[in-house]
N, C-alpha and C positions, 0 to 999 in steps of 0.2 A: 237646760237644753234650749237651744236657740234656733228657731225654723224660720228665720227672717232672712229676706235679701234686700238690701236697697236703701236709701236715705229720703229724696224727695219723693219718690216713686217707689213703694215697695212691697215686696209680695211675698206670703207667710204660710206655710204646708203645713198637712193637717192627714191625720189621720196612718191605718198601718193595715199591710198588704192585704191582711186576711180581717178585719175590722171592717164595721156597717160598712163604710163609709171614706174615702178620701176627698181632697179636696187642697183650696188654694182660697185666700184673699189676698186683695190685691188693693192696696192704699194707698191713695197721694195724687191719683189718676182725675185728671181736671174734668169737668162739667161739658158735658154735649159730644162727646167723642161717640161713634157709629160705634154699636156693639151688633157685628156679623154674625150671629148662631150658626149660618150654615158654613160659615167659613171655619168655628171654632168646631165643627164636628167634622169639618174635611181634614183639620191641624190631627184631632185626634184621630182618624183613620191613618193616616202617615205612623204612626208610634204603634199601633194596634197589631196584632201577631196576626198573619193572615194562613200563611201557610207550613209545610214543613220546615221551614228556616228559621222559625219562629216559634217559642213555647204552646204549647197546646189548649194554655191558657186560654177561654176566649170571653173578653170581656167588652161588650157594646158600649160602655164611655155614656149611656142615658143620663149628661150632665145636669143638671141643676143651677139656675143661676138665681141664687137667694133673696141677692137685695143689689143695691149698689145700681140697678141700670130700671130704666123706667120709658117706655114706648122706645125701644133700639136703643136708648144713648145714657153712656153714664149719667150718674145724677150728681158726682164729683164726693159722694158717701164709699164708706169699703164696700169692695165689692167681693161677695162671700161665691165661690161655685164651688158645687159639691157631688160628687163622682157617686153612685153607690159601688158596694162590693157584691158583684153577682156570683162568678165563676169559681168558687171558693172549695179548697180541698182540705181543711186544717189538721186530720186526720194521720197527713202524708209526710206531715212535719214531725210528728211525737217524740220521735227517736234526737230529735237537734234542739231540744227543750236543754238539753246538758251539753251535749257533743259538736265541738264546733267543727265546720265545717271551713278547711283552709282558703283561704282569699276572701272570704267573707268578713262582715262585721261580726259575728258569731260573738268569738270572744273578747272582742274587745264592747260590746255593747254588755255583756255581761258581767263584766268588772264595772263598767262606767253606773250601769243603772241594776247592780247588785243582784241582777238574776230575778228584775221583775218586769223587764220587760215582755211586748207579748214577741217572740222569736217565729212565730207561723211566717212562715213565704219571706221571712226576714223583714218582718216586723215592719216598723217604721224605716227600715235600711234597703229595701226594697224600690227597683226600678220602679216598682207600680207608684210606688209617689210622685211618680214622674207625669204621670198623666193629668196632675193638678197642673206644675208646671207647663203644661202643650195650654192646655186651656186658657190660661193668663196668658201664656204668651200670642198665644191668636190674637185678642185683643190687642197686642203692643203691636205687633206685628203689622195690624191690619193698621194701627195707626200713624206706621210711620211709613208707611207704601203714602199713604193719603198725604204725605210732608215730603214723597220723592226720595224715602229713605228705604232701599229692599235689600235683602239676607235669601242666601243662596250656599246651602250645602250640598258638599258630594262624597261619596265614600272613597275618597283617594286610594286608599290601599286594605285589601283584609283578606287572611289568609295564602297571604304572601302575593298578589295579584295586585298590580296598580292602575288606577286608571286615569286617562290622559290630564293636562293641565286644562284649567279655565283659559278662553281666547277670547270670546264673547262676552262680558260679566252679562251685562242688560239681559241678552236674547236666556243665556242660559242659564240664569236665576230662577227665571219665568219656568223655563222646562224641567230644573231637577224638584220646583216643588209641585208640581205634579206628579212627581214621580212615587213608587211607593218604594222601590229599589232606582234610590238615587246616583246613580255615574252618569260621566258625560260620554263613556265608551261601553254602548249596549253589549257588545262582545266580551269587550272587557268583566262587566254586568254578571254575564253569563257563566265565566270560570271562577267568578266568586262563590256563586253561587252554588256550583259544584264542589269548593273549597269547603262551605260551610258544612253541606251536603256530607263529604265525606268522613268530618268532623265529628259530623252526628253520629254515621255510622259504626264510630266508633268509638264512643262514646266520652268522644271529648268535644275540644272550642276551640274556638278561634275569636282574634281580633282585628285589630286595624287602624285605619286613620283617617277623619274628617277631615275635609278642608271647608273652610267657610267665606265667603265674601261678603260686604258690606260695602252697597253701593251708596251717594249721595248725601253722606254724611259733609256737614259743613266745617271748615277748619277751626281752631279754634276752640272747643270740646275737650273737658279733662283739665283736668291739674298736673304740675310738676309733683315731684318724688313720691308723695305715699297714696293720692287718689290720681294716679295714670290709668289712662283708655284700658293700659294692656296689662292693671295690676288690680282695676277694678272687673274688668271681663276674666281676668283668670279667676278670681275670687268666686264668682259665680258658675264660672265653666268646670271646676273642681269639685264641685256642689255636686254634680252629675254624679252620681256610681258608674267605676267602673274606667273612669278619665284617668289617666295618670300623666301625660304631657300636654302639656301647650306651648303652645310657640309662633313666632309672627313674623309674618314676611318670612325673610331666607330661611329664619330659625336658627338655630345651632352651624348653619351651614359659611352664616358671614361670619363666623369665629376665623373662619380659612381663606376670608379675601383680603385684596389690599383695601385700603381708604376710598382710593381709585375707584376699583370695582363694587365696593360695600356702600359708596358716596350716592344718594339718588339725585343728582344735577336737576337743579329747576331751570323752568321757565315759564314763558303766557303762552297762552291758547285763547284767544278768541276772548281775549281780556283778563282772562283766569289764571292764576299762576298753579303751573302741575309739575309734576316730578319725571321724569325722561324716564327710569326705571322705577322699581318701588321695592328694593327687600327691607326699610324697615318699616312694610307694611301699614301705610298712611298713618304711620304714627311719628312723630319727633318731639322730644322730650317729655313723654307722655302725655299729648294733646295730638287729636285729629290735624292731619294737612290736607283734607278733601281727597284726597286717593284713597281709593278701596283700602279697606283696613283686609288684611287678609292675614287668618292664623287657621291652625289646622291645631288637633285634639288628638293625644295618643289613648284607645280603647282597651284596655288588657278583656284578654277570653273570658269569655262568663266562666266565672269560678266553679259551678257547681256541673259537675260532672259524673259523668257513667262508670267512671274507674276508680276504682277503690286507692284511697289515702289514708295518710297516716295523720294521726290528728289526738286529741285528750278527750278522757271523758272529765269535765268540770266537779261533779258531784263525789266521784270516787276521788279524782284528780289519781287519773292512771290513763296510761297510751291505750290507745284501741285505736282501730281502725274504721273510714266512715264513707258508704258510697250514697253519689245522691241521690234522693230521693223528689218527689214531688214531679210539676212539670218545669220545665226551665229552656231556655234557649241555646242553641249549639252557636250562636254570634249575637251582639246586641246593636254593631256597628248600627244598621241600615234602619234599628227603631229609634238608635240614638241620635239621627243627626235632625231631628225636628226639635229631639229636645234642646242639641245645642242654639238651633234659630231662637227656639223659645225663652232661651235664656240671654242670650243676645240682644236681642230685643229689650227683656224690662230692663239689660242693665243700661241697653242704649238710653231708653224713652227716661230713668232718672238721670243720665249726666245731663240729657236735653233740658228732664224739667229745672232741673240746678240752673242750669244757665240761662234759659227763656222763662221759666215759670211755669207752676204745673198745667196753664189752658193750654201753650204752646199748642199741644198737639192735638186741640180742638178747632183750634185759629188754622 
């Protein structure tokens, strides 16, 4: 089993749902970089279930940070943070100890690791592991604002309600991460919200679609063929539970332009060479061109649902039927897109250390 991401820069997960304990270290991260506490516990409020739209679960995030940082600033050692498990129901699982539950890792984690993994709240397969990844990623995150380099998600589309495009990157970067229910159309906002809403009531999900921005990145960045911006950031953005598309710039959509219209035409600005449009989203031949790098992330509905499915029991290895149980979320869209920034970011901050060296992002 492999819980690593990264090469110069890299950050390794730890820990499973209903266990003490989760968490993240995070290695390769250069000497004297500003470690924000109150910024990495604003990062994890943004991921945190607040209300009916969100699992019932409710876990405060009282992170820990072990070693690795010494009066605010790395010490260029790994840096260990460690989550506990408070809000824990394991009781509510017993019955998916054998019985998997369809869209889930269920069954495929019980053939991989022979029916010894722990399966509670899905085990190590579980979005709560996600909550190591916010915390690392706060740190990256805050360090590449400090280098001029910012990430800005919105919930473009979920339960079938889209919300308008980015016009502003700069201004509304700034505002969707404040936000806790991220769109750039409060309205728009509104009838998702209702979507998920009726979703619950009935005891199913819904999904949707991120969109992400990355401003200030310098050109440049990335390799040709197998370590590209947009073959390294899928690598990581698939990592997520519950992602099953990614795509950049137009996406799937420049399959149906000409040359012409699919072409992003350069020129200088103010001595800078930029792109007149951008669908292949600040990326050409998998290296940065200084334009927003811009991809969006397809969410399938949380799997686990109110309405009875068909499914195996493991142990007998005979069909039954399995409704779900425990607490779980009617969408995970709107906890998810912090995680996408936060994965974004370390994968940013290791092509950066690749290329400048790990203090870069102290300097």
């Amino acid at each position: 089993m492999r819980n690593t991401l990264g090469n110069a820069v890299s950050v390794t997960l730890f820990g499973e749902s209903h266990g003490k304990a989760i968490g993240a270290v995070i290695d390769g991260l250069g000497a004297g970089i500003e470690v924000n506490e109150d910024f990495i516990s604003h990062q994890l409020s943004l991921r945190r279930p607040s209300d009916a739209l969100s699992t019932p679960r409710r876990e405060q995030d009282p992170y820990i940070i072990e070693s690795g940082v010494f009066q605010g600033r790395t010490t260029g050692t790994p840096i260990c943070i460690l989550i506990p498990n408070e809000d824990t129901r394991s009781a509510d699982y017993g019955a998916m100890a054998v019985t998997a539950r369809p869209g889930h890792a269920d069954y495929t984690g019980y053939v991989k690791y022979r029916g010894f993994g722990d399966y509670r709240g899905g085990g190590h397969f579980s979005g709560r592991i996600t909550a190591g990844l916010v915390a690392a990623g706060a740190i990256a995150i805050d360090a590449l604002r400090k280098n001029g380099i910012f990430i800005g998600s919105h919930i473009a589309q979920c339960g079938g309600i889209s919300d308008r495009a980015f016009s502003d990157y700069a201004e509304e970067i700034n505002i969707l991460n404040e936000k806790q229910f991220a769109v750039l159309d409060d309205a728009m906002g509104e009838e998702m919200k209702k979507a998920i809403l009726s979703a619950r009531s009935e005891g199913d999900s819904v999904g949707g679609v991120i969109e992400t921005a990355v401003i200030g990145m310098p050109a440049g960045i990335g390799e040709p063929w197998f370590d590209t911006v947009e073959g390294l950031l899928s690598h990581g953005l698939f990592s997520i539970p519950a992602i099953k598309g990614v795509e950049f710039g137009s996406g799937f959509d420049i399959s149906g332009m000409k040359g012409s219209q699919a072409n992003d035409c350069f020129r200088t600005e103010n001595g800078k060479v930029v792109t007149k449009t951008n669908h292949n989203g600040g990326i050409n031949g998998g290296i940065t061109n200084s334009m927003p790098i811009i991809f969006r992330c397809a969410v399938k509905p949380t799997p686990t649902i109110g309405k009875e499915q068909e499914t195996v029991n493991l142990a007998e290895m005979e069909n039954t039927t399995i409704k779900g149980a425990g607490r779980h979320d009617p969408c995970i869209v709107h906890r998810a897109r912090v995680v996408v920034d936060s994965v974004t970011a370390l994968v940013l901050c290791d092509l950066l250390a690749q290329k400048f060296g790990t203090d870069w992002l102290a300097e």
